[in-house]
C-alpha positions in Angstrom: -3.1 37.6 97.6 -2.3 36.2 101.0 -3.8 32.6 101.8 -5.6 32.3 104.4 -3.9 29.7 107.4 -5.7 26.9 108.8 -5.9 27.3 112.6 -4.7 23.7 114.3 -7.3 22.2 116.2 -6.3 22.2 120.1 -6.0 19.3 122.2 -4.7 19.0 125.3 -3.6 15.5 127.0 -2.2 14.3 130.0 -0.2 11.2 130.8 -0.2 9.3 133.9 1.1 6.5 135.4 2.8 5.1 138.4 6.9 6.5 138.4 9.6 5.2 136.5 6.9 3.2 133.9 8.1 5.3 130.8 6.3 8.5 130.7 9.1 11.5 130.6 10.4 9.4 128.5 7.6 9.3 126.0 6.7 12.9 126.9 10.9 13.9 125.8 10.4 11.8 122.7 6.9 12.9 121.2 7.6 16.7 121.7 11.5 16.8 121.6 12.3 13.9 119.6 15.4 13.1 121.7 17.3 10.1 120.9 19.5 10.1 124.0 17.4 10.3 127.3 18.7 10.9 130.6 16.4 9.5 133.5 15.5 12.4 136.1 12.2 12.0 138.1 9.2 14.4 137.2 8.7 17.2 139.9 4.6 17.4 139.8 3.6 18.2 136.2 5.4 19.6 133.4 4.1 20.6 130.1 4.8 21.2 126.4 3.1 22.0 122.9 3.6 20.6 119.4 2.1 20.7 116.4 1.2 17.7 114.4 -0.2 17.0 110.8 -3.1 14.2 111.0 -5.9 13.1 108.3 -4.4 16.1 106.5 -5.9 18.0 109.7 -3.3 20.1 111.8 -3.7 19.5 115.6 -1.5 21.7 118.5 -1.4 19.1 121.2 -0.6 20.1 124.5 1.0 17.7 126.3 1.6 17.2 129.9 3.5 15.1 132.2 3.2 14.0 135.1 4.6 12.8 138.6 3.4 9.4 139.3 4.2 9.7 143.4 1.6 9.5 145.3 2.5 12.7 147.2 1.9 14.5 144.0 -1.6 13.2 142.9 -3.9 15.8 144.5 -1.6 18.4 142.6 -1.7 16.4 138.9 -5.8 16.0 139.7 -6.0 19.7 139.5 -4.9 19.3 136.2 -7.5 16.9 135.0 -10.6 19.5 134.1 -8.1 20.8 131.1 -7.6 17.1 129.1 -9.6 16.5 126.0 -8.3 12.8 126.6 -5.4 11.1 128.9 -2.6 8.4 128.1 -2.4 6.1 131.0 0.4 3.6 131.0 2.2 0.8 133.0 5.2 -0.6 132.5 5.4 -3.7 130.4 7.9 -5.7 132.8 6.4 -4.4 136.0 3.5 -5.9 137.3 2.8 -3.5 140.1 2.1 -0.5 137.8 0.1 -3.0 135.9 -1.9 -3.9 138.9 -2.3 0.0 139.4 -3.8 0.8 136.3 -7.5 0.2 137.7 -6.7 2.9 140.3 -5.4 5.4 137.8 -8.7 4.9 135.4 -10.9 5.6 138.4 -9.1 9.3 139.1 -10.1 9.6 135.5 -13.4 8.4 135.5 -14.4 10.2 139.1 -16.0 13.5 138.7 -14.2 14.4 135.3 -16.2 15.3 132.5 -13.9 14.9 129.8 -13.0 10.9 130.9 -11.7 9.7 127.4 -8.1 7.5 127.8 -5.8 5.4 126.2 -4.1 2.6 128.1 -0.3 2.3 126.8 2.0 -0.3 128.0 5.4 1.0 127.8 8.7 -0.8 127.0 7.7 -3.2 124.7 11.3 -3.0 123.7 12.4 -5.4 126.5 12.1 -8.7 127.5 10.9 -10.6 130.5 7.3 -8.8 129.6 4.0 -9.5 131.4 2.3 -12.1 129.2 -0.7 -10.6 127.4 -3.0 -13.2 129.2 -2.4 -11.4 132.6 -2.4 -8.0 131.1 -5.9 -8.4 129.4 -7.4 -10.2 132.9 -6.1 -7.0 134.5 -7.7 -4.8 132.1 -10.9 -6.6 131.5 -13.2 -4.2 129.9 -11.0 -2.0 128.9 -8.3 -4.1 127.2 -9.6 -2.6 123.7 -8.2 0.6 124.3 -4.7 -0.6 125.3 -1.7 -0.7 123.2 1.6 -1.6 123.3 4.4 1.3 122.8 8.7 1.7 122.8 9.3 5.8 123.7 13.2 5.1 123.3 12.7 3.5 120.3 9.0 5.0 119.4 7.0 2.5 118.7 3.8 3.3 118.4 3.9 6.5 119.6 2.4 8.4 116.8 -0.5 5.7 116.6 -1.2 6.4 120.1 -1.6 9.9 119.4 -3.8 9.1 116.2 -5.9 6.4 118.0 -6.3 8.9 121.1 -7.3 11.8 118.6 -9.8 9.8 117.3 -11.4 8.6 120.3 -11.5 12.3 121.5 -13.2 14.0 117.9 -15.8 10.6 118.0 -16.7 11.5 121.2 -17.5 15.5 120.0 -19.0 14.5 117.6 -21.4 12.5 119.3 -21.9 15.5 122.1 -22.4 17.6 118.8 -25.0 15.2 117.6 -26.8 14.9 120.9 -26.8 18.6 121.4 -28.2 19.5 117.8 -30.9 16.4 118.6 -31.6 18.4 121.6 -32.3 21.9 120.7 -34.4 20.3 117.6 -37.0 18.8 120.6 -36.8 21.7 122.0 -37.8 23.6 119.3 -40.5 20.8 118.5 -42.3 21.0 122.1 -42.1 24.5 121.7 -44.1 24.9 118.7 -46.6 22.2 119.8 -47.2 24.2 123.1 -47.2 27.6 120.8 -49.6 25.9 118.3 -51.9 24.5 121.4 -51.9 27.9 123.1 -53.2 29.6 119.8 -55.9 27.0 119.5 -57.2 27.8 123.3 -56.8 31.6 122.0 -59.2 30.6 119.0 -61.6 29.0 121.3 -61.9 31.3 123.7 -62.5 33.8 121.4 -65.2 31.3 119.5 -67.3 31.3 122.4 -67.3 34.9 123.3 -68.7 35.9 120.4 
C-alpha cells in the first residue's frame, strides 16, 4: 500500500538590505550550503527553493535575493506582493546600513499586505561591531524582532528561518481566527434579520385575519 506524502507547506521570503551587508551570502549558504563564497554583486533579484523539516512540519521555502542598489528597488518592490514574510538586515560593522534599516521597513510596511519581517544583523563573526546600545536606539520598536546572524559561518541562520516561520503561521492563524469570528456574525445577524422578518410575516398575517 503506497503511503500517502505530506505536501510541504509553501512560503516564500525575500531578503533585503542595503549592498554588500551579507545577503547573497546568506542566500548561497541557506539554499546551497556553500562553505567557500565568492563575493559577486546581485543583478536585481534572484531566487531559489528548498525544502526544510521544522516542528516535524515540512516547509518548501522560496527564497529570494535581492539587489540592495538603489537603481534596483522599484524592480525588487514588484516582488513584494509574493512574500509571506521578509529578512531585512544590516551589516553589523556598518552603521550606514544600520541607519537605513528604518527606510527598508517602511517599503515593507507601505501598501503591502503581507508586512511580516525579521530584522538580521549580519556578520556577527567580526569585530569592531556596532554596540547593541546604538543598534536598539536605531531600532526602537522593533528591536524584538532583530537578531544577530554569521552566513559564512551560519550562525543563526536556521533560527532565523524558525523564528520567521513562526511569526508568519501566528499571523494566519490569527487571519484564520478573525475570519472564522467573521462569517460566525455574519451568520448571527443573518438569522436575527431572518427571525425578525418572520415575526413581521406572523403579524401581518395576525391582523388580516
Amino acid at each position: 500500500m503506497t503511503k500517502n506524502k505530506v505536501k510541504a507547506i509553501e512560503y516564500t521570503i525575500i531578503l533585503l538590505g542595503e549592498p554588500s551587508v551579507g545577503k547573497t551570502t546568506f542566500f548561497n549558504k541557506f539554499i546551497f550550503d556553500k562553505k567557500k563564497f565568492n563575493y559577486i554583486s546581485t543583478i536585481s533579484v534572484d531566487f531559489e527553493t528548498k525544502t526544510i523539516e521544522y516542528n516535524n512540519k515540512k516547509y518548501l521555502i522560496t527564497l529570494y535575493d535581492t539587489a540592495g542598489q538603489e537603481r534596483f528597488k522599484s524592480i525588487t518592490q514588484a516582488y513584494y506582493h509574493l512574500a509571506d514574510g521578509f529578512f531585512i538586515m544590516f551589516d553589523l560593522t556598518n552603521e550606514h546600513s544600520l541607519n537605513a534599516i528604518k527606510n527598508w521597513i517602511e517599503t515593507v510596511l507601505f501598501d503591502n499586505k503581507n508586512n511580516i519581517f525579521l530584522i538580521l544583523g549580519n556578520k556577527d563573526d567580526l569585530n569592531n561591531k556596532i554596540s547593541d546600545d546604538d543598534i536598539n536606539e536605531v531600532l526602537g520598536n522593533y528591536k524584538h524582532l532583530f537578531i544577530k546572524t554569521s552566513a559564512i559561518h551560519n550562525i543563526n541562520i536556521d533560527e532565523a528561518f524558525a523564528k520567521l516561520i513562526d511569526m508568519i503561521e501566528d499571523e494566519n492563524n490569527l487571519a484564520n481566527l478573525e475570519e472564522k469570528k467573521s462569517i460566525k456574525s455574519n451568520s448571527f445577524h443573518l438569522k436575527r434579520k431572518k427571525n425578525k422578518e418572520n415575526n413581521q410575516s406572523n403579524e401581518d398575517n395576525d391582523k388580516c385575519c
